[in-house]
N, C-alpha and C positions, 0 to 999 in steps of 0.2 A: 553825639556818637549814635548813629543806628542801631536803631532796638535789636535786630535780627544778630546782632555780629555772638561770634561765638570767639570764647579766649579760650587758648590753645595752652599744649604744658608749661610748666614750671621748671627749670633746672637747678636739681638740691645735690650735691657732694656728701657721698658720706664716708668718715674714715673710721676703720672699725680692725681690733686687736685680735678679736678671740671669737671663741664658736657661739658664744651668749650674744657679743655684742650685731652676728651676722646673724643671728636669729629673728631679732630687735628689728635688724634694717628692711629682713624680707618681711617683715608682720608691715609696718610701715608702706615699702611698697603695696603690698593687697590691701592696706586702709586707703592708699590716697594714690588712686590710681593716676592722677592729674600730674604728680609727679614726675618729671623726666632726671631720673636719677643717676648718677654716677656711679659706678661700681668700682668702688678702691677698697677693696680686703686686700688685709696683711699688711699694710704699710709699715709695719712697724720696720719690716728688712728692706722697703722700698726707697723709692725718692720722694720720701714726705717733703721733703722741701721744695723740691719743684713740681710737683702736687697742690702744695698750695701756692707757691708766687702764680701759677696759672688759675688756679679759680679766682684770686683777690686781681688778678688782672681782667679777668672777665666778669669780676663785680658774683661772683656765681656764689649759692648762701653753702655754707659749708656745717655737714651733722656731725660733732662727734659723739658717739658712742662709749663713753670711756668716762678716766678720771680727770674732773676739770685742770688738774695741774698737767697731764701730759697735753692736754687742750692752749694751756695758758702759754707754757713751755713754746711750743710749735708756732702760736698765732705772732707771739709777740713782735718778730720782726716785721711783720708785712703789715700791723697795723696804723694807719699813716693818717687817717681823716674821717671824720666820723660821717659824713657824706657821701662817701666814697667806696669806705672799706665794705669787703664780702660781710653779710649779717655771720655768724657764730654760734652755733646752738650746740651745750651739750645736754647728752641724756644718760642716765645713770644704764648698766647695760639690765635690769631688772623694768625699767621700763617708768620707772616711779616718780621721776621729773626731769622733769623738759626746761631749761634754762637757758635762756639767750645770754650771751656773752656780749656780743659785739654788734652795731648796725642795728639797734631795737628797733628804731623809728621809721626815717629816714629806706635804709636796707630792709622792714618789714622783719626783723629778725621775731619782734614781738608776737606778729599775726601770724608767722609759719610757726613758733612754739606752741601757740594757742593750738592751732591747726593740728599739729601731732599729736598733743597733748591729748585733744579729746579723742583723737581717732584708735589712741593705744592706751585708753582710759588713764594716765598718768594726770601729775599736775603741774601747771607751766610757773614757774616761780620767776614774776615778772618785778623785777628792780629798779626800773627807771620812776624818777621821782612823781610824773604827771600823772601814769599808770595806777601806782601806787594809791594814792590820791584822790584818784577820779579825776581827774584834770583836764582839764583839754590843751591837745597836742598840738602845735601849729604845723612844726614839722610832718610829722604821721596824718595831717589834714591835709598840709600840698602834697603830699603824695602821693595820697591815697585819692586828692580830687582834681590833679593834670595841674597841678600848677606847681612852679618853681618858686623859692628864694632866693627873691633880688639880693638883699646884704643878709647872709647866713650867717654872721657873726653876731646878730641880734636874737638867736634862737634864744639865747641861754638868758638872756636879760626877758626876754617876754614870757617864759616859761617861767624864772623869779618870780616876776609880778603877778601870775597868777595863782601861783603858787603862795603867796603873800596875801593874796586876796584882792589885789588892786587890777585894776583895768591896764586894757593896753590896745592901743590905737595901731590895726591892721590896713594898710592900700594897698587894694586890689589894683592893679596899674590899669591906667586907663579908663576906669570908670571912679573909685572915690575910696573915701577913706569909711572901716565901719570900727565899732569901740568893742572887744572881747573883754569879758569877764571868769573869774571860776566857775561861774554857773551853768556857762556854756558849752553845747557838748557838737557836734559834727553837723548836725539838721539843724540847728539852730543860728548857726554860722554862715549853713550855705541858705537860709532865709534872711538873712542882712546882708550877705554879697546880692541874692538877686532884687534885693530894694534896691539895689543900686544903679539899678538898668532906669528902672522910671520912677518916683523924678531920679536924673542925675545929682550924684551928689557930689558937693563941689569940695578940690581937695583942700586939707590945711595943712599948716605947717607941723614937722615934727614927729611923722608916722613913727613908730616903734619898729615896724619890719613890713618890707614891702613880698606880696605876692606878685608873681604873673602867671598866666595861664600858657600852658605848653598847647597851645592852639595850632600847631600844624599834623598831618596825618600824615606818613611815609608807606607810600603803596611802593612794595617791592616782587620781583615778579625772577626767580632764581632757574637756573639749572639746577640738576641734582646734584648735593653735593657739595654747595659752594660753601665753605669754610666761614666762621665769624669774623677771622682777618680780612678777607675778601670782602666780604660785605660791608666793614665797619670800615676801611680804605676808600671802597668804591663810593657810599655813602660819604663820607667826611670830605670827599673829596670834587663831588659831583653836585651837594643841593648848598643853594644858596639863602641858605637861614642857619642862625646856630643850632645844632643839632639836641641843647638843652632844651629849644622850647617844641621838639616832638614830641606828641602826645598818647600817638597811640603807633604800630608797624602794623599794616593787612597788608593780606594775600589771599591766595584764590586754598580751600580748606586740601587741595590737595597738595600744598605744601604744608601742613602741619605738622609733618613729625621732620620737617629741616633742620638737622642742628644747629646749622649757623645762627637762619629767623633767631630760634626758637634764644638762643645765647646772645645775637644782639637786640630785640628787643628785651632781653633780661639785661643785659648791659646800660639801658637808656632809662633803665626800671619805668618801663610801660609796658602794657597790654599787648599781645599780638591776638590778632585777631583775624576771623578768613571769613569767609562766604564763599558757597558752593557756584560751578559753572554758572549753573542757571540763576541765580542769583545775580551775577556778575554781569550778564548776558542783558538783564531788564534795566541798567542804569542808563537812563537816556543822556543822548551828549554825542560828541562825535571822537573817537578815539582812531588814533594808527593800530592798524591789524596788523599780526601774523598770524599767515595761514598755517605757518610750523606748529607756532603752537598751540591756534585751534585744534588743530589735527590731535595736537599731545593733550592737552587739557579740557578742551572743551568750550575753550576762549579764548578770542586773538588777540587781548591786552588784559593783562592782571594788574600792574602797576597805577595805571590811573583810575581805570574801575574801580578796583579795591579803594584806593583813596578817597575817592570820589564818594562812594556808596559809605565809609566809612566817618565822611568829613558831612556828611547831609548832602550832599550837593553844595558843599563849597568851593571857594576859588580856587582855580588852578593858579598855584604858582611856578611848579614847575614839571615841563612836558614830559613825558618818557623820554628818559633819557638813555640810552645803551651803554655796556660794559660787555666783558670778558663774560657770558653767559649770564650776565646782572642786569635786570631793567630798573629802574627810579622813577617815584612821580613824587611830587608834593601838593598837597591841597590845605587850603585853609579852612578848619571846622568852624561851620557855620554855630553851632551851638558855644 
């Protein structure tokens, strides 16, 4: 991924009862400006319920402000898969702890508690067994490092065993198998995946849980305006890779405050990322122009530049492609 690339907002949901708990959310927006925040006061006489089947549908982490039982109450139906589900965070309306509820890992519910926690000096009371621990995460490691898991069903067994104290046998797909211990913590992990490049190492039988790497870049290039359904339609429907293993969405930075972008790559849990015109402008290579939208932006293709510049200069997989105001490109990341 390019050194230069810049990540764009975050979208956090917050649902809040009373004039303490909206005090709480505005202190939180001027800590963490990066936040692209939702504003739902008063829900208690609203449509909480389709309030939330719309955020857990758009994967979007959701704040409550309140008491964890009206939290528990509310979530229960829509929580369905611990990969899946919107992360959950409550905070006491005084400010005093930060607790992830749902989606620690996996959803980052862990790291945006962390993140508030410090920012409204509170304390994030983190639960999950590995955390606790010290442990290293495997989940919260593909996440956090563009790779996916191949059989998800084996989280909880190799989380066990290090939890136990015993080893467990991680493949990186495509290049080889390496051996995780309790001792091991995220840098140390990603120095035995990159022994793996040379010598190759060869695979054995029996991995405990396999990694892949979400190795392709989704350079998207929008009209104002275009919706997440739009996007994630046009997208699902247009590139031909599973869309599990994109790793990062760019665009040109004057699409940054897109809500769509900004909700589908937070639906992919990846990075969005932009580079400015003149950035976009020096990727060498030969691209289809419009002059339309030179004339609007400053550059007459955003979609495979962005990808392009974002993947190293890797392979084109797939050309700009046109929609309904949507362009597409795919590249595969050279790194």
């Amino acid at each position: 991924m390019s050194d230069n690339m810049r990540v764009r907002k975050s979208p956090v949901a917050f649902v809040t009862f009373t004039s303490a708990a909206k005090e709480l959310k505005n202190k939180i927006a001027d800590k963490l400006p990066e936040l692209l925040m939702y504003d739902q006061e008063g829900l208690g006489t609203g449509d909480i319920e389709g309030f939330l089947r719309e955020m857990f549908r758009k994967r979007i982490p959701i704040v409550y402000i309140s008491a964890m039982g009206i939290c528990v109450r509310h979530i229960a139906a829509f929580a369905k898969d611990k990969l899946m589900d919107s992360p959950v965070i409550v905070i006491d309306e005084r400010g005093q702890f930060v607790i992830p509820v749902l989606s620690g890992h996996v959803g980052g519910g862990n790291k945006l508690a962390r993140e508030i926690a410090a920012a409204i000096g509170g304390t994030a009371v983190i639960t999950t067994a590995t955390d606790v621990n010290n442990i290293f995460s495997i989940d919260t490691f593909a996440v956090s490092n563009g790779y996916r898991i191949v059989n998800r069903e084996e989280i909880k067994r190799v989380s066990s065993r290090l939890l136990d104290k015993a080893s467990a046998r991680v493949r990186i797909s495509g290049l080889g198998d390496i051996v995780i211990d309790s001792s091991d913590n995220e840098e140390s992990v990603k120095e035995k995946i990159e022994g793996l490049l040379i010598p190759r190492t060869a695979l054995s039988i029996g991995a405990d849980i396999e990694l892949a790497r979400r190795k392709y870049v989704l350079g998207v290039g929008t009209r104002r305006g275009r919706t997440f359904d739009e996007i994630k339609d046009f997208v699902e429907r247009t590139v031909p890779i599973d869309i599990c293993d994109i790793g990062h969405v760019a665009s040109v930075d004057l699409k940054s405050d897109e809500q769509g972008l900004i909700e589908y790559a937070n639906y992919l849990r990846v990075p969005f990322v932009v580079y400015s015109a003149e950035e976009l402008l020096k990727v060498p290579g030969e691209f289809e122009e419009s002059s339309f939208v030179k004339e609007k932006l400053g550059v007459g293709n955003v979609c495979e530049r962005a990808a392009c510049l974002a993947s190293n200069g890797g392979e084109k997989i797939l050309a700009k492609t046109k929609g309904d105001g949507i362009t597409v490109a795919i590249y595969e990341d050279r790194i």
